[in-house]
N, CA, C and O atoms as a printed pandas DataFrame, in Angstrom:
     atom_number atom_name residue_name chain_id  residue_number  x_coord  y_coord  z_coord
0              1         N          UNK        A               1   15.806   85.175   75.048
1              2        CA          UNK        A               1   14.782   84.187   74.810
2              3         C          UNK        A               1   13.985   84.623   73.587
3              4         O          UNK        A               1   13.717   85.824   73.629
4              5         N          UNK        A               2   13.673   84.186   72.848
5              6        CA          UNK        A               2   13.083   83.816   71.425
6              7         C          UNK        A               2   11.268   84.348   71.636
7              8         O          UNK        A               2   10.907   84.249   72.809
8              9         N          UNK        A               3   10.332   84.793   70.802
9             10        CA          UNK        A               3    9.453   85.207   70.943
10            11         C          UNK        A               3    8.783   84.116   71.303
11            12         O          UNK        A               3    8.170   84.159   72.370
12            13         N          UNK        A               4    8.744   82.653   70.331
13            14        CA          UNK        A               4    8.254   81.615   70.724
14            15         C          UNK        A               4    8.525   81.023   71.974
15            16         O          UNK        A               4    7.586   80.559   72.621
16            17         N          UNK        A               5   10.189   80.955   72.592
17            18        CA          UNK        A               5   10.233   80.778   73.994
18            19         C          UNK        A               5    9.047   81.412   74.937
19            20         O          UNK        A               5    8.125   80.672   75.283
20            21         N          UNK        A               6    9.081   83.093   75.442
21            22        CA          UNK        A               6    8.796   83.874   75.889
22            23         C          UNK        A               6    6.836   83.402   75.498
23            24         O          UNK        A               6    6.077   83.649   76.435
24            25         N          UNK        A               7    6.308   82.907   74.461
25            26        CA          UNK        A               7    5.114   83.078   74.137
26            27         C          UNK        A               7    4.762   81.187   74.936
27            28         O          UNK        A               7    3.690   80.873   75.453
28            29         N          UNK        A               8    5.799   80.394   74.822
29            30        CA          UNK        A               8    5.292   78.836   75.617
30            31         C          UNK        A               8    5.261   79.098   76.906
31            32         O          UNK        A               8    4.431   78.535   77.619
32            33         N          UNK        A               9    6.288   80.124   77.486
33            34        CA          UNK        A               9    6.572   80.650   79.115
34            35         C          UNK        A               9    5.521   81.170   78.974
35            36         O          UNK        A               9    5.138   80.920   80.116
36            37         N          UNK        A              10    4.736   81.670   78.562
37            38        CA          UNK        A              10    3.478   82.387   79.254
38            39         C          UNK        A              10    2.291   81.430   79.350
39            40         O          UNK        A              10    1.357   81.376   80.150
40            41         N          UNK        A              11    2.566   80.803   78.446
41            42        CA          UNK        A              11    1.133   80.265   77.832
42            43         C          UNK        A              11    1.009   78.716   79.314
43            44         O          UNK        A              11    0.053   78.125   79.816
44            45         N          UNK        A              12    2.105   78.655   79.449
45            46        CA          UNK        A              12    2.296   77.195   80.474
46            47         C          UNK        A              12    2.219   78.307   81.815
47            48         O          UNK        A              12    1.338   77.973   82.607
48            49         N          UNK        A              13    2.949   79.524   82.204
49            50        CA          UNK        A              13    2.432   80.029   83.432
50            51         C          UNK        A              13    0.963   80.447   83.689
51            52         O          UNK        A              13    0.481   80.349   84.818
52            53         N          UNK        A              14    0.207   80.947   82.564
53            54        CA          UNK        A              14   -0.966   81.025   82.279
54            55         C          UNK        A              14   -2.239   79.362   82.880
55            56         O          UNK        A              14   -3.175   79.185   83.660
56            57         N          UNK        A              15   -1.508   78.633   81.990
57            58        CA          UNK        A              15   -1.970   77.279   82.540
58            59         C          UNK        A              15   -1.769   77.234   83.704
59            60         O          UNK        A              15   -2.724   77.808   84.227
60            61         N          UNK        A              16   -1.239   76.967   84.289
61            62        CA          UNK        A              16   -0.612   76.849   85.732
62            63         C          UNK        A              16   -1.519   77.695   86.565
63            64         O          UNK        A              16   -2.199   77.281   87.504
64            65         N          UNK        A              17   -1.466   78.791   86.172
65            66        CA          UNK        A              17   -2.744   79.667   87.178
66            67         C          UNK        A              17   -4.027   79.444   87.034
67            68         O          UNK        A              17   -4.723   79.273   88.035
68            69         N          UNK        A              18   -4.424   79.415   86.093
69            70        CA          UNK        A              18   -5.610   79.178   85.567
70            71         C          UNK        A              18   -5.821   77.275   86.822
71            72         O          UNK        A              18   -6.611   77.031   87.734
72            73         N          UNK        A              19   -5.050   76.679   86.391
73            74        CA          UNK        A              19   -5.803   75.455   87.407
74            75         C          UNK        A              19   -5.452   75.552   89.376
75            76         O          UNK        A              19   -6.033   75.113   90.368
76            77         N          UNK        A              20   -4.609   76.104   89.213
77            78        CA          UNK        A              20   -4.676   76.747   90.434
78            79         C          UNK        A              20   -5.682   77.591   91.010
79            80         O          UNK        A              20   -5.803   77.072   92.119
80            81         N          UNK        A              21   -6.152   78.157   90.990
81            82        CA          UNK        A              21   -7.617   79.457   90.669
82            83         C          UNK        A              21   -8.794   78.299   90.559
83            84         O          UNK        A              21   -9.687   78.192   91.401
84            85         N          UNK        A              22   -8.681   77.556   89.546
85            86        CA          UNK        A              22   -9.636   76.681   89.409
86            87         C          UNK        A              22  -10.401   75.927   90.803
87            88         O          UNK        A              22  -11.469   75.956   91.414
88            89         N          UNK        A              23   -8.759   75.092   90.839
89            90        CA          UNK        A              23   -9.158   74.386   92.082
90            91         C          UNK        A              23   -8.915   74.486   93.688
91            92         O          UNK        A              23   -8.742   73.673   94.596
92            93         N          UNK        A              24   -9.015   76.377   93.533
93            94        CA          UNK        A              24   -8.802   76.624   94.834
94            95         C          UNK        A              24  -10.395   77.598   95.006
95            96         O          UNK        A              24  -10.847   77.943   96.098
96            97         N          UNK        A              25  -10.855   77.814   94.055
97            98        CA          UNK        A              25  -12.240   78.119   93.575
98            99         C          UNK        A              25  -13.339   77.432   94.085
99           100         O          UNK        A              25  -14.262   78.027   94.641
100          101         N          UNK        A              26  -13.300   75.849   93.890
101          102        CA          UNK        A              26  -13.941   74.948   93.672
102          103         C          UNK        A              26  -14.857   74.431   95.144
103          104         O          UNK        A              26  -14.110   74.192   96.093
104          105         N          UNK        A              27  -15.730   74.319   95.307
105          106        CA          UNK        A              27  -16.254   74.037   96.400
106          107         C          UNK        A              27  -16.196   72.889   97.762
107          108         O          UNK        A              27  -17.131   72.489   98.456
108          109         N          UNK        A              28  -15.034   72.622   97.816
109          110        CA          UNK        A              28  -14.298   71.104   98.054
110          111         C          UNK        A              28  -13.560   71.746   99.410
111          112         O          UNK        A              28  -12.980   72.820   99.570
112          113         N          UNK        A              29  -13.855   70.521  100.408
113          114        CA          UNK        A              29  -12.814   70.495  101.658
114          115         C          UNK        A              29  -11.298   71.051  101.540
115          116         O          UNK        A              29  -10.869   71.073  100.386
116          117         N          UNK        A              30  -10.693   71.363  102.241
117          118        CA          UNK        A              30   -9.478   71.947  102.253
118          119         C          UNK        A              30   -8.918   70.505  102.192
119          120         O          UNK        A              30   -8.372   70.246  101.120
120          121         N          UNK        A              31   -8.932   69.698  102.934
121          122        CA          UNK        A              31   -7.812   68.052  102.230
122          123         C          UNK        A              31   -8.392   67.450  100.662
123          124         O          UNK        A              31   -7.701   66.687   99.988
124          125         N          UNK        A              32   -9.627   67.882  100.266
125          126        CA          UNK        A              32   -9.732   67.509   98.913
126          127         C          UNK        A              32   -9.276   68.412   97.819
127          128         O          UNK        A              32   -9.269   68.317   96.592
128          129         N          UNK        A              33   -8.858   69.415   98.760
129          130        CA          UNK        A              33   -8.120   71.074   97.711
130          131         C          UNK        A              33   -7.062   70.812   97.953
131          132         O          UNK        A              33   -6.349   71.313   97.084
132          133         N          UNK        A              34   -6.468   70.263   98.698
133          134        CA          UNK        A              34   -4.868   69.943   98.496
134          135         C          UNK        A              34   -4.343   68.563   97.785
135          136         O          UNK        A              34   -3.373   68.461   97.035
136          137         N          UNK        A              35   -5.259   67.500   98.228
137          138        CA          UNK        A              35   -5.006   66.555   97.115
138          139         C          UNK        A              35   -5.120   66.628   95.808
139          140         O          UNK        A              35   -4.289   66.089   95.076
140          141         N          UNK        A              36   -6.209   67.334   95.320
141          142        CA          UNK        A              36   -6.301   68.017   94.133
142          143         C          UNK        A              36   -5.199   68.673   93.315
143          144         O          UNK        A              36   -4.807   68.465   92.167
144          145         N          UNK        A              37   -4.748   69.689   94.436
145          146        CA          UNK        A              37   -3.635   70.281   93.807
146          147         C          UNK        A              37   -2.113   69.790   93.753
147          148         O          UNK        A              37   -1.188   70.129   93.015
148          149         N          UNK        A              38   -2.185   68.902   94.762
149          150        CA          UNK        A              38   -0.820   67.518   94.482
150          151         C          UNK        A              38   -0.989   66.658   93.261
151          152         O          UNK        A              38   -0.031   66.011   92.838
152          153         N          UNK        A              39   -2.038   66.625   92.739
153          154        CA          UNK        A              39   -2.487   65.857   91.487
154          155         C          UNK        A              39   -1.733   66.585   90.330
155          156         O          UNK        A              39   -0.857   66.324   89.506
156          157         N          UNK        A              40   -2.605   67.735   90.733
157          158        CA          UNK        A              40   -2.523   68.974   89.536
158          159         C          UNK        A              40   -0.798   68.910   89.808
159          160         O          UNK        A              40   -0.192   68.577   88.790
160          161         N          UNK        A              41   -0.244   69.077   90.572
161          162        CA          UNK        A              41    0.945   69.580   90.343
162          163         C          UNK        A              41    2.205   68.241   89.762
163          164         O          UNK        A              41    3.412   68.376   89.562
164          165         N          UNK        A              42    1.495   67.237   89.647
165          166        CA          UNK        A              42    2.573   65.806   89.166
166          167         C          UNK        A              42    2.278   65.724   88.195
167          168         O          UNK        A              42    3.176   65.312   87.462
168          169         N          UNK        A              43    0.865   66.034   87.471
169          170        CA          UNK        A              43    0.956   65.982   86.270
170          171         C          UNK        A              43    1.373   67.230   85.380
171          172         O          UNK        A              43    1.750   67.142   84.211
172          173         N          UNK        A              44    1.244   68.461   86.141
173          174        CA          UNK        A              44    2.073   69.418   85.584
174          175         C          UNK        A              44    4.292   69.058   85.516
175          176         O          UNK        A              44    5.171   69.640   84.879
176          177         N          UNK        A              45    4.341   68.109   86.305
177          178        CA          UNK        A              45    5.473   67.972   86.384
178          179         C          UNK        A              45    6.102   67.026   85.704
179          180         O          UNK        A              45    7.323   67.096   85.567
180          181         N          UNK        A              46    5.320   65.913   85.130
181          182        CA          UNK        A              46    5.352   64.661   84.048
182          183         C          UNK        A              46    5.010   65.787   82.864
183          184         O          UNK        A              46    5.725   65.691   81.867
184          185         N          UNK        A              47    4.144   66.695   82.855
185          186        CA          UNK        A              47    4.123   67.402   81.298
186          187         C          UNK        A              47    5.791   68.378   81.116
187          188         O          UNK        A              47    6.470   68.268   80.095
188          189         N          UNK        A              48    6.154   69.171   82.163
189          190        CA          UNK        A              48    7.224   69.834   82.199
190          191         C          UNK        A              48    8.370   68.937   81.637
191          192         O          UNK        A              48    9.170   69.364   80.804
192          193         N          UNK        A              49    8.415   67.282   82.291
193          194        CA          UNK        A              49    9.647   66.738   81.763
194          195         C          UNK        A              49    9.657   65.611   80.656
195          196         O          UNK        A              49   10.513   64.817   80.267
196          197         N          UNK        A              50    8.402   65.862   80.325
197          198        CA          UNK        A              50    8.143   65.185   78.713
198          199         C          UNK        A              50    8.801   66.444   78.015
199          200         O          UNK        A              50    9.867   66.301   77.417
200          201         N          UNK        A              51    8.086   67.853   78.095
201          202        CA          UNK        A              51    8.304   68.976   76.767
202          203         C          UNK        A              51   10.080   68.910   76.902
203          204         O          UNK        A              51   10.917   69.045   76.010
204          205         N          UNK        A              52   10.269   68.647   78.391
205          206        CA          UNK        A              52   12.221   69.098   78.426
206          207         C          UNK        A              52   12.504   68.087   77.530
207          208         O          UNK        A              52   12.750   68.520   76.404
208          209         N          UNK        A              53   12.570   66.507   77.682
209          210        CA          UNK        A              53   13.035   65.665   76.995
210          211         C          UNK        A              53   12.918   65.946   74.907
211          212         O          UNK        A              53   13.785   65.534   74.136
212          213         N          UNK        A              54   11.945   66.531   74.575
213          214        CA          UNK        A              54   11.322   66.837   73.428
214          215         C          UNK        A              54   12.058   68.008   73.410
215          216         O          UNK        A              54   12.832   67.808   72.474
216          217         N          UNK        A              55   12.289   69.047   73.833
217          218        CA          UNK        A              55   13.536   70.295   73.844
218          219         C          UNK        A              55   14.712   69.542   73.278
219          220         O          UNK        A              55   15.094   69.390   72.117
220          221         N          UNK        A              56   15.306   68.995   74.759
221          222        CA          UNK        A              56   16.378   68.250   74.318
222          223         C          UNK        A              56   17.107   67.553   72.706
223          224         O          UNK        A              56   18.189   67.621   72.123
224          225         N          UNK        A              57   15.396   66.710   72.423
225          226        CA          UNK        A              57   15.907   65.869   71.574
226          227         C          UNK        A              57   15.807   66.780   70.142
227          228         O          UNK        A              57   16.399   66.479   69.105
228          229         N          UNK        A              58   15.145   67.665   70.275
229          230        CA          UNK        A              58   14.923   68.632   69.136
230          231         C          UNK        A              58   16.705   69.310   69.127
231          232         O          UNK        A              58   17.471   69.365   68.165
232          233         N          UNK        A              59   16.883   69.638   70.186
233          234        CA          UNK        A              59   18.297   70.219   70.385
234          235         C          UNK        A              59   19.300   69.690   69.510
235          236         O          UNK        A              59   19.711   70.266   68.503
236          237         N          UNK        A              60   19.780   68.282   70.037
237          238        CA          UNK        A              60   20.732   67.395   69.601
238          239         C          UNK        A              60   20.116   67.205   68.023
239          240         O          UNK        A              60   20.983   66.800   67.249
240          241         N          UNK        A              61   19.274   67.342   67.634
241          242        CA          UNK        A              61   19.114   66.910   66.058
242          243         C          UNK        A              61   19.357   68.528   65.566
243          244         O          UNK        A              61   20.112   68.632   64.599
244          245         N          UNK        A              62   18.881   69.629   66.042
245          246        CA          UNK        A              62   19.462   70.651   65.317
246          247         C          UNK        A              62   20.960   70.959   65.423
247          248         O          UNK        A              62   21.514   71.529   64.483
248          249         N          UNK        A              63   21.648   70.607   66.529
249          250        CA          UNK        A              63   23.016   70.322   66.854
250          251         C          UNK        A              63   23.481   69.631   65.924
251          252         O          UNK        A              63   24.456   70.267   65.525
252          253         N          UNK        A              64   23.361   68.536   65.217
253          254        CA          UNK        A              64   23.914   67.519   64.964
254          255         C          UNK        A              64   23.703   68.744   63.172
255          256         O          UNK        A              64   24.640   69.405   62.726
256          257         N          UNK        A              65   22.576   68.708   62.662
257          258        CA          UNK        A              65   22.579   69.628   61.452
258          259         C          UNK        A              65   23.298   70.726   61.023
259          260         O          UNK        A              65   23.622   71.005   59.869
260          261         N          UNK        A              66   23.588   71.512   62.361
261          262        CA          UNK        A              66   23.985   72.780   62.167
262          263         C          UNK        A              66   25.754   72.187   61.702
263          264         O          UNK        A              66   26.221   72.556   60.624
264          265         N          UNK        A              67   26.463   71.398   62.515
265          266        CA          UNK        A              67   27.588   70.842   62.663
266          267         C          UNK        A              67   27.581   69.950   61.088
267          268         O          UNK        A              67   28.670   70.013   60.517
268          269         N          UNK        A              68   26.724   69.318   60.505
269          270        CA          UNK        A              68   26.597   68.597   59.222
270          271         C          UNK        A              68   27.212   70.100   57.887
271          272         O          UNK        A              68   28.225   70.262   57.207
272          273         N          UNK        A              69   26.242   70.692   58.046
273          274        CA          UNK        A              69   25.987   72.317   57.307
274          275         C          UNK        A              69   27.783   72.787   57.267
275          276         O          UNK        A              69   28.526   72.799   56.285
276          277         N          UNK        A              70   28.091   73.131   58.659
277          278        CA          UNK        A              70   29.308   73.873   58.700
278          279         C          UNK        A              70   30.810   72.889   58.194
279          280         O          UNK        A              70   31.877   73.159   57.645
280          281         N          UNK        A              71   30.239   71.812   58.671
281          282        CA          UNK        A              71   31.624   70.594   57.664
282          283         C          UNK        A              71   31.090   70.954   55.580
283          284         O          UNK        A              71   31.783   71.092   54.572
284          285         N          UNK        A              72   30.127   70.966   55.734
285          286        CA          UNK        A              72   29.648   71.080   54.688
286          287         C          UNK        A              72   30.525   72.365   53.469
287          288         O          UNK        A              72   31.181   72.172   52.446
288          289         N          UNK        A              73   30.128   73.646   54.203
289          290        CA          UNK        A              73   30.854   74.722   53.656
290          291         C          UNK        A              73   31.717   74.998   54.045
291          292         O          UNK        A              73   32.134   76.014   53.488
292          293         N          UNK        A              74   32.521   74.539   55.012
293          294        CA          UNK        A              74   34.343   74.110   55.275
294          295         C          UNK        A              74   35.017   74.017   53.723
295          296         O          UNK        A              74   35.684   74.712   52.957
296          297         N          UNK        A              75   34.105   72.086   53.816
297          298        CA          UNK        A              75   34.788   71.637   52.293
298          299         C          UNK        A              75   34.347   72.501   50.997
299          300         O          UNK        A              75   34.657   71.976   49.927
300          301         N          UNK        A              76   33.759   73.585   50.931
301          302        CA          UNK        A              76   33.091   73.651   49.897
302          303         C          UNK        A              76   34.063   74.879   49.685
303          304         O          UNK        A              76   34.479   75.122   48.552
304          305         N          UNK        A              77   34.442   75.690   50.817
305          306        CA          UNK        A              77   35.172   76.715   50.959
306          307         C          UNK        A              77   37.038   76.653   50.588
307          308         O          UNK        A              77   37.914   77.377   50.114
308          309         N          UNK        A              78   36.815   74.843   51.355
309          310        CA          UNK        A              78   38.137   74.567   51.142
310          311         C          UNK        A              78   38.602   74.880   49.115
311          312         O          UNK        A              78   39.456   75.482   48.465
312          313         N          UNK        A              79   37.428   74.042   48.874
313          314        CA          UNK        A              79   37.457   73.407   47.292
314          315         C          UNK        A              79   37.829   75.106   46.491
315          316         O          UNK        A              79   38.903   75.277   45.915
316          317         N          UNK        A              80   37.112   75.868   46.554
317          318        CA          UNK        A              80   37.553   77.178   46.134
318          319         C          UNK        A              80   38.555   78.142   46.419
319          320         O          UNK        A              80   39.138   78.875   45.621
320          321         N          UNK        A              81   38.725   78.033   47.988
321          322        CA          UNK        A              81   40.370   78.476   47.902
322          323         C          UNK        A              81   40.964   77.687   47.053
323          324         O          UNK        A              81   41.121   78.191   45.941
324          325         N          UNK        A              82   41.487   76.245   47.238
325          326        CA          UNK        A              82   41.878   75.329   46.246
326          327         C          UNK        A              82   42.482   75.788   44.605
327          328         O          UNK        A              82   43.578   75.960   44.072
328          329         N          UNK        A              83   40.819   75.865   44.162
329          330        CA          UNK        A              83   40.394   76.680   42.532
330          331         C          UNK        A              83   40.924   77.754   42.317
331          332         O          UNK        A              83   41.440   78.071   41.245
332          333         N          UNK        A              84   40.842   78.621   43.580
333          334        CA          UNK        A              84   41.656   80.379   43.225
334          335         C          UNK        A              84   43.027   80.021   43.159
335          336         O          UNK        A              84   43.347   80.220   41.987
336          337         N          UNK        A              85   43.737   79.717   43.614
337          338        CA          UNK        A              85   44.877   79.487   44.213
338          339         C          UNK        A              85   45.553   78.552   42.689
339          340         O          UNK        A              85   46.412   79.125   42.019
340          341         N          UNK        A              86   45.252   77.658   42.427
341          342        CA          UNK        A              86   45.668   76.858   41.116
342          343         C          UNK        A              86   45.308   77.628   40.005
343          344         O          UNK        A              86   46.086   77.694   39.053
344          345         N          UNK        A              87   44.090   78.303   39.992
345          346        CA          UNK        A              87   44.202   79.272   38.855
346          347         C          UNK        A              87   44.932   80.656   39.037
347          348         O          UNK        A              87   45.528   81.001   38.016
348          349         N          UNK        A              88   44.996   81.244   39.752
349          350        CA          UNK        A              88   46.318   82.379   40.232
350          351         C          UNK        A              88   47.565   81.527   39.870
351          352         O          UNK        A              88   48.488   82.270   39.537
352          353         N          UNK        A              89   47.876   80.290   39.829
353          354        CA          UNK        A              89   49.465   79.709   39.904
354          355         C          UNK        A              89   49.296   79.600   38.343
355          356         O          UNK        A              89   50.288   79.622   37.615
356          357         N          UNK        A              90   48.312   79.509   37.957
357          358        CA          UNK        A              90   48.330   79.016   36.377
358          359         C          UNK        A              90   48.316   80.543   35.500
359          360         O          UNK        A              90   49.115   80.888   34.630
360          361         N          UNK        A              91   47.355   81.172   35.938
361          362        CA          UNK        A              91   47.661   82.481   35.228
362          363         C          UNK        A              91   49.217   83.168   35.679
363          364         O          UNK        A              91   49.252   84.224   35.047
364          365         N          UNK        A              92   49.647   83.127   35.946
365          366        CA          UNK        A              92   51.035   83.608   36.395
366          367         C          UNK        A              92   52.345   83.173   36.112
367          368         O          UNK        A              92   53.456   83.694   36.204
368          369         N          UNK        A              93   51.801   81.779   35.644
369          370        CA          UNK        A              93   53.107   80.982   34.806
370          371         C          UNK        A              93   52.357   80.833   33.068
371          372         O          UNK        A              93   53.090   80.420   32.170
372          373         N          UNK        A              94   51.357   81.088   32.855
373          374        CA          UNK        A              94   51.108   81.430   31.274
374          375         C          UNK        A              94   51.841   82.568   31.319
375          376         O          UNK        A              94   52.770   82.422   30.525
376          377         N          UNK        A              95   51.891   83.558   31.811
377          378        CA          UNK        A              95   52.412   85.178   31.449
378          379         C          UNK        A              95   53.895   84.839   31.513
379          380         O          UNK        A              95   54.483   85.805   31.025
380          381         N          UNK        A              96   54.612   84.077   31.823
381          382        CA          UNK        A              96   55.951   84.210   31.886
382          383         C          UNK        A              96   56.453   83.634   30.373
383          384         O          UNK        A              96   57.650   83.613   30.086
């Protein structure tokens, strides 16, 4: 995992405790501390599968680039074997 991975994993488990603590802190009935924290926990779970979808779509567009790039210097690689290869055939039939 990536420093930036490892640094959003903290920073969202961090969150996560932090409102937990909060609203188990808080001076409120035990059924208004659990509704609370059924709250807390759907919207932690609508934020979890917004950032996945936004992962995702970040994914498939660096996917799609990386795969653009490597067709890219395929042909580019092709084109110079190509060049060596016709100029090796050409220097080799000047000398004869």
């Amino acid at each position: 995992m990536s420093t930036k991975g490892k640094f959003a994993l903290g920073a969202i488990v961090g969150a996560v405790a932090g409102v937990v603590a909060g609203v188990l802190t808080a001076p409120k009935s035990g059924k208004e501390t659990r509704a609370d924290l059924k709250d807390k926990a759907a919207e932690l779970k609508e934020e979890a599968a917004r950032r996945t979808d936004d992962v995702k779509s970040r994914s498939s567009e660096v996917a799609a680039d990386v795969k653009h790039k490597a067709e890219d210097y395929k042909e580019r690689g092709e084109r110079a074997i190509d060049g060596a290869v016709e100029g090796a055939r050409k220097g080799f039939y000047d000398k004869k």
